[in-house]
C-alpha positions as CSV (number, residue, x, y, z in Angstrom):
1,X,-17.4,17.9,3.3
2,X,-20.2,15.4,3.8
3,X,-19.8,12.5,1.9
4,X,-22.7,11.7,-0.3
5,X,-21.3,8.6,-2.2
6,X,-21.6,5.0,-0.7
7,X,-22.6,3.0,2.3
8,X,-22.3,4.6,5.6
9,X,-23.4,3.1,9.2
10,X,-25.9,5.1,11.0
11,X,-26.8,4.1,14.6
12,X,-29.6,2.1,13.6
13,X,-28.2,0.1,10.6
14,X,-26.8,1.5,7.5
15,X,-27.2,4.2,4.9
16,X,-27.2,3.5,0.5
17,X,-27.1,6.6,-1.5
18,X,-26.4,5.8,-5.5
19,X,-26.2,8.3,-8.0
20,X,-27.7,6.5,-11.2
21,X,-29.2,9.3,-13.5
22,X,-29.2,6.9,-16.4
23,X,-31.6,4.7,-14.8
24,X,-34.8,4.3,-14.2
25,X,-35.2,2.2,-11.4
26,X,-32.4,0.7,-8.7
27,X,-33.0,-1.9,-6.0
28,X,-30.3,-2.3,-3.2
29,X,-30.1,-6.1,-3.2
30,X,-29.5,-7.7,0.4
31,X,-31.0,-10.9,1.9
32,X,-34.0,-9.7,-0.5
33,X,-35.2,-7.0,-2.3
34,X,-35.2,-3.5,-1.6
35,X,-36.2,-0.5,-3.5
36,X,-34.4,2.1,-3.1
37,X,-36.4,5.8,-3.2
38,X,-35.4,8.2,-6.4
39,X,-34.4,11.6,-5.3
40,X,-33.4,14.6,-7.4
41,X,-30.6,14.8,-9.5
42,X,-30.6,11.5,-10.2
43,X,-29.5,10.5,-6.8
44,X,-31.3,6.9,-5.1
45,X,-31.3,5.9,-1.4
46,X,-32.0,3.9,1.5
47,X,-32.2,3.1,5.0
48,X,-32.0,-0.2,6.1
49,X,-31.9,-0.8,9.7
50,X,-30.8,-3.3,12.0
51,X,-28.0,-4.2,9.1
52,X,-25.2,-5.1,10.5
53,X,-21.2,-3.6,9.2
54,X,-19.5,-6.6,7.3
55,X,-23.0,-7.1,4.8
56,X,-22.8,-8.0,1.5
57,X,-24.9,-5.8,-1.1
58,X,-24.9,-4.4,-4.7
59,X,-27.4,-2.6,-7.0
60,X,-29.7,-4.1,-9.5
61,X,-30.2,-1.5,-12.1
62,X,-33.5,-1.3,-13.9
63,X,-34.0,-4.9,-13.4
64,X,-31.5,-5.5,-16.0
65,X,-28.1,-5.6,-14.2
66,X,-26.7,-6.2,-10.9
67,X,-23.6,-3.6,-10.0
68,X,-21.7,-3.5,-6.9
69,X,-21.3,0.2,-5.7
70,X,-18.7,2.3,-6.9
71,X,-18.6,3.8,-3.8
72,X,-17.7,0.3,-2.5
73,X,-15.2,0.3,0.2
74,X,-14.2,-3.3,0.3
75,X,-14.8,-5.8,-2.9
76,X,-14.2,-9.2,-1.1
77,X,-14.3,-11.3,-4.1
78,X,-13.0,-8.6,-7.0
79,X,-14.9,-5.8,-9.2
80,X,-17.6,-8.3,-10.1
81,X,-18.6,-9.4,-6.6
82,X,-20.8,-7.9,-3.7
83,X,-19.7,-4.9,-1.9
84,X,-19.0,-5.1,2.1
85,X,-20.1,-2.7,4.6
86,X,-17.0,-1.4,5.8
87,X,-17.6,0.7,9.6
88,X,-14.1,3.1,8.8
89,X,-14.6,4.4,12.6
90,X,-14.6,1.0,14.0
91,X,-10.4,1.1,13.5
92,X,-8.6,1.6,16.9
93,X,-5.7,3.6,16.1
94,X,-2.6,3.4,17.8
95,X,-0.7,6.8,16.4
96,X,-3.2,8.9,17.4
97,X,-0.8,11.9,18.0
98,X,0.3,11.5,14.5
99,X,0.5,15.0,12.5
100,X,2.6,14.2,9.4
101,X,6.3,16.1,8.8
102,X,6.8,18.7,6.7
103,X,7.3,18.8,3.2
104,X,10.8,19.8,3.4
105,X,11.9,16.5,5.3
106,X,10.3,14.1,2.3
107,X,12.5,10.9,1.3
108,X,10.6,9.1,-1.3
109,X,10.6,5.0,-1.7
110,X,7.8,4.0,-4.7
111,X,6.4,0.5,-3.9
112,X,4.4,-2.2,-5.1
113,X,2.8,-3.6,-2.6
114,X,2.5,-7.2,-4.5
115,X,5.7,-7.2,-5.2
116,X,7.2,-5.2,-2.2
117,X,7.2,-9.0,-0.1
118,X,7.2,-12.6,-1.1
119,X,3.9,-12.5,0.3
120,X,2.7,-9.3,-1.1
121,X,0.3,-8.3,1.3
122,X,0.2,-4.8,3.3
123,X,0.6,-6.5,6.5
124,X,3.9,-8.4,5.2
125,X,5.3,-5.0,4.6
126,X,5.2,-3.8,8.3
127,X,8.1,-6.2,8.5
128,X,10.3,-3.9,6.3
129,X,9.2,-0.4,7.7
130,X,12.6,-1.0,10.1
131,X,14.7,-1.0,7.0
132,X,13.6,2.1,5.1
133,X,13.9,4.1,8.7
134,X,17.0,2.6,8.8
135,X,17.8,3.7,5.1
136,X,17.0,6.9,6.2
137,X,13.7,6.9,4.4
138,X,10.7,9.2,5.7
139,X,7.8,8.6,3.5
140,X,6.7,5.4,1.8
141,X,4.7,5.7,-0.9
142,X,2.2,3.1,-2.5
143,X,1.4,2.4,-5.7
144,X,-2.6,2.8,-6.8
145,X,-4.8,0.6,-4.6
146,X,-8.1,0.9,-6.3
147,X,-10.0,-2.3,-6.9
148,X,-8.3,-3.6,-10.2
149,X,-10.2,-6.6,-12.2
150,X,-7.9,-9.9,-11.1
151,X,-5.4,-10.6,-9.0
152,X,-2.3,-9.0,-10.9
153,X,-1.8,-5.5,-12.1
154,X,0.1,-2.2,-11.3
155,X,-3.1,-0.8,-10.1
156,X,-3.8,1.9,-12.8
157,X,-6.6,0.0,-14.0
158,X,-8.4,0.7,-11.0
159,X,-12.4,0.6,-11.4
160,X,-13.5,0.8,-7.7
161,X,-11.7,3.8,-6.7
162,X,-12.8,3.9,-2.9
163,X,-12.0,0.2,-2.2
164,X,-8.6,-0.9,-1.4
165,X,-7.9,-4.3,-3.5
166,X,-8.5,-7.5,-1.7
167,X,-5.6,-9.3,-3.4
168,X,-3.1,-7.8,-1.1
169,X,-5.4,-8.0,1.9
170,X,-8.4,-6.3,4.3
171,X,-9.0,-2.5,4.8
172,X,-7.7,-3.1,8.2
173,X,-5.1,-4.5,6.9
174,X,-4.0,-1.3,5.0
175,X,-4.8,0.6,7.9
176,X,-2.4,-1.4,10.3
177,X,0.3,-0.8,7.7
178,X,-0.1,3.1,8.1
179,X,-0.6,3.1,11.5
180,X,2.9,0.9,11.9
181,X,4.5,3.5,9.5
182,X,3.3,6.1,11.3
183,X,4.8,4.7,14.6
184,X,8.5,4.5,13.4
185,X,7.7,8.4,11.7
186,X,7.3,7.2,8.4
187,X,4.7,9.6,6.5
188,X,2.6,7.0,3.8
189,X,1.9,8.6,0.2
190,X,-0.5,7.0,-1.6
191,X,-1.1,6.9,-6.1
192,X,-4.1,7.9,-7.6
193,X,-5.9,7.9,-10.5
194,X,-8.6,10.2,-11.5
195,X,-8.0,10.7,-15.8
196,X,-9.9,7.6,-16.4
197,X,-11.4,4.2,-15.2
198,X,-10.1,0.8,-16.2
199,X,-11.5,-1.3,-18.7
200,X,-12.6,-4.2,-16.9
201,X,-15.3,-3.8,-14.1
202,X,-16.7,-0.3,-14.8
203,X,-20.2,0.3,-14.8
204,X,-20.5,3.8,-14.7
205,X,-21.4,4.3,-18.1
206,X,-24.8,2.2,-17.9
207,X,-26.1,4.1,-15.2
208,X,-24.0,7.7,-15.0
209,X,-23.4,8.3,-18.3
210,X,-23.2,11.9,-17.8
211,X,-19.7,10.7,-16.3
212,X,-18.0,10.5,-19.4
213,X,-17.3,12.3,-22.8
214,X,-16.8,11.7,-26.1
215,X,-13.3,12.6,-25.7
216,X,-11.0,9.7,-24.7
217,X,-7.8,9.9,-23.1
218,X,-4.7,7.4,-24.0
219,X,-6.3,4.3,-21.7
220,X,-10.1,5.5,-22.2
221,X,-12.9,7.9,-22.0
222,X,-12.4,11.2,-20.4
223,X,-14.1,11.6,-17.2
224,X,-16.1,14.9,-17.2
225,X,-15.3,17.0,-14.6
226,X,-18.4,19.9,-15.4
227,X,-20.6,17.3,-13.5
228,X,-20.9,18.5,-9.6
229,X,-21.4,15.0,-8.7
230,X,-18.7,13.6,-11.3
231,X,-16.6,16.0,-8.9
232,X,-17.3,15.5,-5.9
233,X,-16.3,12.1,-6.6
234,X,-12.9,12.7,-7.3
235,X,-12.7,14.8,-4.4
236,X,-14.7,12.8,-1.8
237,X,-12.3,9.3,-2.6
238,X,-8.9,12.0,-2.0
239,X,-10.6,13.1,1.2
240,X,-11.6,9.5,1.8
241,X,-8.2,7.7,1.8
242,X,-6.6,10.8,3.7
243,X,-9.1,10.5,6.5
244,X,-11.0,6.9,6.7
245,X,-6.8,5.6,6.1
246,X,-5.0,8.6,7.4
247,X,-2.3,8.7,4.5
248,X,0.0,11.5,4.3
249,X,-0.1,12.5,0.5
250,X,-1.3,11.8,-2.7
251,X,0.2,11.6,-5.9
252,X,-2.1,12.0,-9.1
253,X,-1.3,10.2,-12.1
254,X,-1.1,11.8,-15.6
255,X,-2.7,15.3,-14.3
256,X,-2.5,16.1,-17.9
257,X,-4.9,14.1,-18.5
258,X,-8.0,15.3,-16.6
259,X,-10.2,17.3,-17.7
260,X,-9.9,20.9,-17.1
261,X,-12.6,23.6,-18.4
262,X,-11.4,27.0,-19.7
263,X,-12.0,29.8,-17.5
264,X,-13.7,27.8,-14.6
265,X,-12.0,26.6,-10.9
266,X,-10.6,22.8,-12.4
267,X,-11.1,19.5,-10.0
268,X,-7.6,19.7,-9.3
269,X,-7.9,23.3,-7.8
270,X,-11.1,21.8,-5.7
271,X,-9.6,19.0,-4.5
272,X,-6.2,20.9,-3.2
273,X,-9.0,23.7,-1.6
274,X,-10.6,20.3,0.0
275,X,-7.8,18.9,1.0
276,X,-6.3,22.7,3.0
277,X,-9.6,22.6,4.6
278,X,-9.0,18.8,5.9
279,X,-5.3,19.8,7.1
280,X,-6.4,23.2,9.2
281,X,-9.6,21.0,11.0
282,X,-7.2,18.6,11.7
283,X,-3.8,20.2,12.3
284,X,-2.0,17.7,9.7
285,X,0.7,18.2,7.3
286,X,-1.3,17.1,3.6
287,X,1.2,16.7,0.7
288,X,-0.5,16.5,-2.9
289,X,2.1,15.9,-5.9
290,X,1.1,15.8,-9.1
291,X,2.3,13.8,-12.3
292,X,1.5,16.0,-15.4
293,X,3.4,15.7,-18.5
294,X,2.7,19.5,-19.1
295,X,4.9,20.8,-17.1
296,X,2.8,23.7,-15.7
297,X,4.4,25.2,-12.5
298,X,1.3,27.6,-12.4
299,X,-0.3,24.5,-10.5
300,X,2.4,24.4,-7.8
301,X,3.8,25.6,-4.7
302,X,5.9,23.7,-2.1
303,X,5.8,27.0,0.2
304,X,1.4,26.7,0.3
305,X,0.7,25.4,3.7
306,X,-2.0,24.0,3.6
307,X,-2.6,23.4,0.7
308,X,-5.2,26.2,-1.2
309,X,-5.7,25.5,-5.2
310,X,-1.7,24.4,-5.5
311,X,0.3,21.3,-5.4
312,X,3.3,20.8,-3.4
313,X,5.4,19.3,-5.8
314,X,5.6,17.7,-9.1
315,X,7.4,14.5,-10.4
316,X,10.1,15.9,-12.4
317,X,10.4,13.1,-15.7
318,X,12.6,15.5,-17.2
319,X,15.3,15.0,-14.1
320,X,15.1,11.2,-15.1
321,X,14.9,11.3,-18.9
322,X,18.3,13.4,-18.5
323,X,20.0,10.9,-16.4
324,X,19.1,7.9,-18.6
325,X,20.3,9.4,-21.7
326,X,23.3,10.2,-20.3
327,X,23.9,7.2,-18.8
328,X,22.7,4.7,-21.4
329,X,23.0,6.4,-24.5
330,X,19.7,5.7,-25.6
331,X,17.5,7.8,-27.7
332,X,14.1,6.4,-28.5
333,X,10.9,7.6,-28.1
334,X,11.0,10.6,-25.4
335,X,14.7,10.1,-25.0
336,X,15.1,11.7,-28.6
337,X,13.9,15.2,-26.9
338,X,17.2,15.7,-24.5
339,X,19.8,15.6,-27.0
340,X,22.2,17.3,-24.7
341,X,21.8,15.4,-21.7
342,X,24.7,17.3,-19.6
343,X,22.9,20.5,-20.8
344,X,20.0,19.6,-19.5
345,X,20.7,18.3,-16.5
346,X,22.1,21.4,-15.3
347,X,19.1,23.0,-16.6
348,X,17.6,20.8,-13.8
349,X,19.3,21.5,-11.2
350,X,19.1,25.5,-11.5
351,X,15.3,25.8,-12.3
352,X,13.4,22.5,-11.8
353,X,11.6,21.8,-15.5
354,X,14.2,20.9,-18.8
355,X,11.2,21.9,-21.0
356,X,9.7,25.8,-19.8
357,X,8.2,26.3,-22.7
358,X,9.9,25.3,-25.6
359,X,9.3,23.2,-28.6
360,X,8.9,19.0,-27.7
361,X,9.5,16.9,-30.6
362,X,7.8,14.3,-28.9
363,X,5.2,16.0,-27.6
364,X,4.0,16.8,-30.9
365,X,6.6,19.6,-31.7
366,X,4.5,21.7,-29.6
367,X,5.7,24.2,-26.8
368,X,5.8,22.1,-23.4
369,X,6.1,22.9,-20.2
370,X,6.0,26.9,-18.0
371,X,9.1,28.7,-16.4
372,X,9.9,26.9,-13.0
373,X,12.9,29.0,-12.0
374,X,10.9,31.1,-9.4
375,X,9.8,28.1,-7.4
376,X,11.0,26.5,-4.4
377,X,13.8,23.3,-5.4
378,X,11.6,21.1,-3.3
379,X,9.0,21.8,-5.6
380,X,10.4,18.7,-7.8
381,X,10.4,15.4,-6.6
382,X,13.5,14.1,-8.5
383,X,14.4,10.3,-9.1
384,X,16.4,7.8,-11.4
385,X,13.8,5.1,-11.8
386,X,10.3,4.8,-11.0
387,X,7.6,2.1,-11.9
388,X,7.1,3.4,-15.3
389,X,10.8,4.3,-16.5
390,X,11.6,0.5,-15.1
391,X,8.0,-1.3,-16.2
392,X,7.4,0.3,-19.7
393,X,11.0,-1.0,-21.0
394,X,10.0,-4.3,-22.8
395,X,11.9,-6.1,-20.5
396,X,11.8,-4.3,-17.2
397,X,15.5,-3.7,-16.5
398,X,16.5,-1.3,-14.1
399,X,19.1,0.9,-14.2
400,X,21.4,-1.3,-12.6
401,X,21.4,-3.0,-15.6
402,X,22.4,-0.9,-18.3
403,X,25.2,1.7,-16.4
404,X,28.2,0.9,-14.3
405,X,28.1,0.8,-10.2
406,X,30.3,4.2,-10.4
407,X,27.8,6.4,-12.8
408,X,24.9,5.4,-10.4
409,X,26.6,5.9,-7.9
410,X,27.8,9.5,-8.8
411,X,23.8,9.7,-9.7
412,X,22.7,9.2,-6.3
413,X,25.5,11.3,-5.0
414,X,23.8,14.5,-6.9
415,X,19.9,13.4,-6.3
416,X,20.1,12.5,-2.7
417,X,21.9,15.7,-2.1
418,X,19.8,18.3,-3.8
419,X,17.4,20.6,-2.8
420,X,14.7,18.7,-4.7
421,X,13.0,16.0,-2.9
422,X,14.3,12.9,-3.8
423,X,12.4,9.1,-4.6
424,X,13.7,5.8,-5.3
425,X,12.0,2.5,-6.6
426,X,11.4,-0.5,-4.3
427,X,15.1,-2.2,-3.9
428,X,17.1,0.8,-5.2
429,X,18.5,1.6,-2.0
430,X,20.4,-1.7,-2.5
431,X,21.0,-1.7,-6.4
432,X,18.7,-4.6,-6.7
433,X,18.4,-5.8,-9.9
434,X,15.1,-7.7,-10.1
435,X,13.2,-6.7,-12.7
436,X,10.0,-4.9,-12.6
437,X,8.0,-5.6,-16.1
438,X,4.1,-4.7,-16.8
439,X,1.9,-7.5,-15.6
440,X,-1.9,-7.6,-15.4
441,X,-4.3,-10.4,-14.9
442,X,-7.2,-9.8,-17.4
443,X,-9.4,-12.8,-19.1
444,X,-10.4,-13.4,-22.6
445,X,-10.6,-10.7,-25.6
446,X,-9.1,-7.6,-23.1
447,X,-6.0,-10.2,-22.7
448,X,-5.7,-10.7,-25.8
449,X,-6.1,-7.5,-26.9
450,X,-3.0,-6.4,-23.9
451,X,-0.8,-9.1,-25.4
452,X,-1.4,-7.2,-29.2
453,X,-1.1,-4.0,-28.2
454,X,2.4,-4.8,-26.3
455,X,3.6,-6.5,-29.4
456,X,3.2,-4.1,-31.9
457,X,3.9,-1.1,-29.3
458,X,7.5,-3.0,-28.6
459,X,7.7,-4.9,-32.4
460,X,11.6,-4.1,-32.1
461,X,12.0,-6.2,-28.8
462,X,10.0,-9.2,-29.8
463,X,12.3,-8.9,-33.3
464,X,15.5,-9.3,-30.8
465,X,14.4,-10.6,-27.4
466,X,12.0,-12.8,-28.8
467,X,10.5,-15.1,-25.9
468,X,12.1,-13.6,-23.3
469,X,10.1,-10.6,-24.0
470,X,7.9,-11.4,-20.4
471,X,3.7,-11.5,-20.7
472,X,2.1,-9.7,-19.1
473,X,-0.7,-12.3,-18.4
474,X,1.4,-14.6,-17.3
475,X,1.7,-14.7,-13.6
476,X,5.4,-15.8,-13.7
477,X,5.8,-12.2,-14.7
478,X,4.8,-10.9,-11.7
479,X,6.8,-13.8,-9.7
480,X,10.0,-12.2,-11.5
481,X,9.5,-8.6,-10.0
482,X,9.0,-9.4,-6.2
483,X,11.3,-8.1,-4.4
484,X,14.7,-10.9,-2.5
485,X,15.1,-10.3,0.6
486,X,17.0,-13.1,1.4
487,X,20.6,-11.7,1.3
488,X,22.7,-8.5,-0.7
489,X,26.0,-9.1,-1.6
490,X,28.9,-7.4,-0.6
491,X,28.4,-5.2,-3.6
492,X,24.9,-4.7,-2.5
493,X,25.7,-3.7,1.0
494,X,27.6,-1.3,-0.1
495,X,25.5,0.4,-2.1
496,X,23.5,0.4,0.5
497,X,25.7,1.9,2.9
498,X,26.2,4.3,0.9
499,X,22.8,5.8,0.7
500,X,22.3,5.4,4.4
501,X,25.2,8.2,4.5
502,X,23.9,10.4,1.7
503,X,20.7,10.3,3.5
504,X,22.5,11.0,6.9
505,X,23.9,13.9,5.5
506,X,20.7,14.9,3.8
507,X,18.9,14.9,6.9
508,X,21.9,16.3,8.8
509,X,22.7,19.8,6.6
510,X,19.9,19.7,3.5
511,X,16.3,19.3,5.2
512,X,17.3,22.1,8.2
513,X,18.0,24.3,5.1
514,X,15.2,23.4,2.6
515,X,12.8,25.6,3.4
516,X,12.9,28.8,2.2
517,X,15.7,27.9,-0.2
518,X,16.2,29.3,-3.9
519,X,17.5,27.9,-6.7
520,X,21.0,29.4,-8.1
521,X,22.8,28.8,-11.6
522,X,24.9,25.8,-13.0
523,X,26.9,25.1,-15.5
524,X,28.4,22.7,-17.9
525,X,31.4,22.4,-19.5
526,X,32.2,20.4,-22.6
527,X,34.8,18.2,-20.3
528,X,32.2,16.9,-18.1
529,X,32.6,19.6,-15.2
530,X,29.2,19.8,-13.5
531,X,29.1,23.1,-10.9
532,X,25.7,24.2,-9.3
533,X,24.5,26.1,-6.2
534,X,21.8,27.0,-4.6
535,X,20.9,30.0,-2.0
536,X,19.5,27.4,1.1
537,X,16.6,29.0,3.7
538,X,19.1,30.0,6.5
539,X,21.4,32.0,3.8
540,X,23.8,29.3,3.4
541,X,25.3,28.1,-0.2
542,X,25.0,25.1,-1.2
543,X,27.6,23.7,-4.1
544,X,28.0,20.8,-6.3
545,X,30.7,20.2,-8.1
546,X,30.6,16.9,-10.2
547,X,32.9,15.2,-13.0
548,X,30.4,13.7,-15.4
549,X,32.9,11.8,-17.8
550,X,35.5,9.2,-18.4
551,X,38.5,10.9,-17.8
552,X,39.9,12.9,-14.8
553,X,39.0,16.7,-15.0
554,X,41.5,19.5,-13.4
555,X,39.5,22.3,-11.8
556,X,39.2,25.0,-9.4
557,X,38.1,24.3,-5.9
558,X,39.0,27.5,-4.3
559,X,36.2,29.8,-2.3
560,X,33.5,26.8,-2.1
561,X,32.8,26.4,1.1
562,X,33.1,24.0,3.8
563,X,33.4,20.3,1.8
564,X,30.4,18.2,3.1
565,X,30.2,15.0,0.5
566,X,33.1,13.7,-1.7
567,X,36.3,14.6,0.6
568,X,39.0,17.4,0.5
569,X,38.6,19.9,-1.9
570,X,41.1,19.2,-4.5
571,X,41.7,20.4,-7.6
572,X,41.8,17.0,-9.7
573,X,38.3,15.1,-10.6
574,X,38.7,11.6,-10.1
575,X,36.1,10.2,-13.1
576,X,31.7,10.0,-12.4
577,X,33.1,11.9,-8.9
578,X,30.8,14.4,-7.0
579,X,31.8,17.1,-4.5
580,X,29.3,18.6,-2.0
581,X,30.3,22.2,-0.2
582,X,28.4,24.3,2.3
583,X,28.6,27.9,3.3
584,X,30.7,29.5,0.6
């Protein structure tokens, strides 16, 4: 596909092309003044020559307002400043036999790149690629990068979505990260966000208003998909940060969320079609995941290569929601929907979703979610925490902080084991504590209005936390989350070592397996006893057995296979104790 958005270098200078139906006139300002020529369908360009890569421009709409272009592929001084001419050609990459791995050999880390360092830059993170290899790790994946209004924020308030945010460095800079990763074999996932714009920095709606609707989705207006340039938007910034950065993967946020039309092809069936189309011109392995609180496994297929319409994998909230309840014991909000958390778990681990269809209390006691059963285990990417299961707890405690060392462990024991593809969060691998709470760096009414809405969402917290309830605008809240490096304890380095094995043995006897493998049954008992298999690709069994209590749990171990995780086969559970088997 030919993009048709932004600035693009041409032999003899550069190329502007704006799509502005709402306006009536647009001048590309430069050094001076420049009109730019009104084509059809609302689309403006220009040809300047003998401008050089590295200029400064933006657009000057009607003589009313200056924009900078939402196509912009650097923003040097944030969303309100000029747009740099970025030459994405002009990179001289060093992995240039680089192909991607398969789906099936996928180990999830979730970053923040802010955070990830003490300097929280991309480059400073080349400096820790040796310790996820080392971990075991095979794909790194970034939170959203899109240009953001300040200096602070998670990155789903992204306005510019082609420009990678100048607070944590250069587009090179980015690009030297991958390229590093890619190196050491590390595939690089990257977050996205196409349900809505953030709130700060968007000018869309003066001069493209046809890119919205009335409707509004929980952080703003929906974005409307039925316009072929609204689309090929979406589609052209996916294709643009899997070729002009060479990342591995996406991940869409809140797929539920965009906008789909009944009986037409949706932008999420486009942009997988685009995205096959990218992988068999360029011989690549292309992952796309999807978050979508729906639950519908129509949209997916881990077995599609390339991708044609589906989506690799989804992440599976209900795996984590499970796991916490269990755990912690708490309840609230979309807790109160697995009420049988043992139940459920192994509902997990035999067909992917909890919810196939049936009745969400929280989702307003409406059916949620399709029948998963059929699809392939790695369909689900399967984790204990992520960025919003840490961030969106009033205070940002991890896990780490609210079970023992020996449920976790037992946790990571079943998830870094399973056919599902596993993630962790920045510093899990370790049992880091460090808290990751919501920051944002916004100015004036919007920050007040953040500080508001956080108070009466979490009225509770500030009732018994009080000040120690972070804000959000303060940037001691985002000193708190980065990542220390500086030293593990003992207790730490052993957690750690652990997971280096688990993923050793993933890597030894679970990825040669995964593809082509089938999910199987489990079960439950009221004890505690966990038991699960799965039919693996090369017509192996894979078993779990796993004592999910308090107290010891007597068993039968016989005709399970060759023990692979958790020692001899015995038949006495030592408590929050997990057995692996293979071949029986």
């Amino acid at each position: 596909m030919r993009p048709s958005f932004g600035a693009k270098p041409t032999k003899d200078g550069v190329s502007f092309r704006l799509w502005a139906p709402g306006a009536r006139r647009v001048d590309l300002l430069l050094n001076r003044r420049h009109a730019m020529q009104r084509r059809q369908d609302g689309w403006f360009v220009a040809e300047i020559s003998g401008l050089r890569v590295g200029s400064p421009y933006k657009f000057r709409i009607d003589d009313e307002i200056d924009v900078p272009d939402p196509a912009s592929a650097f923003q040097p001084e944030d969303v309100f400043g000029p747009s740099e001419v970025i030459d994405h050609d002009a990179f001289a990459w060093r992995a240039k036999d680089w192909r991607g791995r398969p789906w099936e050999e996928t180990v999830l880390i979730e970053t923040h790149v802010g955070t990830f360092t003490r300097e929280g830059s991309y480059r400073a993170m080349i400096d820790k690629l040796d310790h996820l290899v080392a971990s075991g790790i095979t794909a790194l994946e970034l939170m959203p990068l899109a240009d953001f209004a300040g200096g602070r924020g998670w990155g789903y308030d992204g306005v510019l979505w082609y420009a990678p945010d100048s607070a944590y460095g250069r587009p090179e800079d980015l690009k030297m990260l991958i390229d590093a990763a890619h190196l050491r074999g590390l595939m690089v996932f990257l977050d996205v966000v196409y349900n809505h714009f953030g709130p700060e920095g968007n000018y869309l709606g003066r001069y493209a208003p046809s890119f919205f609707t009335d409707a509004h989705t929980p952080w703003g207006s929906t974005i409307d998909y039925r316009a072929p340039q609204v689309r090929a938007f979406a589609v052209e910034n996916a294709l643009s940060w899997l070729t002009d950065y060479r990342f591995d993967g996406l991940r869409l946020d809140a797929a539920n969320h965009i906008m789909a039309i009944p009986g037409e092809q949706s932008m999420l069936q486009d942009l997988s079609v685009a995205t096959g189309e990218l992988a068999k011109v360029t011989g690549r392995h292309i992952h796309l995941v999807l978050e979508n609180g729906d639950n519908r496994a129509s949209l997916l297929d881990a077995a599609q290569e390339p991708p044609n319409g589906k989506y690799r994998a989804q992440w599976n909230d209900d795996y984590h929601h499970v796991w916490h309840v269990m755990l912690t014991g708490e309840h609230a909000g979309y807790y109160a929907d697995y009420q049988t958390p043992r139940m459920d778990l192994a509902r997990a681990l035999a067909s992917g979703f909890v919810y196939q269809g049936e009745i969400s209390e929280f989702w307003g006691k409406k059916p949620r979610g399709e029948p998963s059963g059929k699809l392939p285990p790695a369909t689900f990417v399967n984790f204990l925490q992520n960025h919003d299961q840490i961030g969106n707890r009033p205070l940002g405690d991890r896990l780490e902080s609210l079970a023992s060392p020996e449920q976790i462990e037992a946790a990571l024991a079943v998830t870094l084991l399973a056919p599902m593809v596993p993630m962790l969060f920045q510093g899990e691998e370790w049992g880091s504590k460090v808290p990751f709470p919501f920051f944002c760096d916004f100015q004036g009414g919007l920050a007040d209005a953040v500080r508001k809405g956080r108070k009466q969402e979490y009225a509770w917290a500030y009732a018994k936390y009080g000040d120690e309830v972070p804000d959000p605008l303060d940037p001691a809240t985002l000193q708190s989350a980065v990542l220390d490096w500086s030293g593990r304890s003992p207790e730490q380095e052993a957690r750690l070592a652990l997971v280096r094995d688990l993923l050793a043995l993933r890597r030894k006897e679970i990825m040669p397996r995964l593809k082509g493998a089938r999910f199987g049954d489990a079960e439950v008992t009221d004890s505690g006893l966990l038991t699960a298999h799965w039919l693996m690709g090369d017509g192996a069994r894979l078993r779990l057995t796993a004592n999910l209590s308090d107290k010891d749990i007597t068993h039968s171990s016989s005709n399970a296979g060759t023990p692979i995780w958790g020692g001899a086969a015995s038949d006495r559970l030592p408590p929050w104790s997990v057995v692996w088997h293979l071949g029986g």
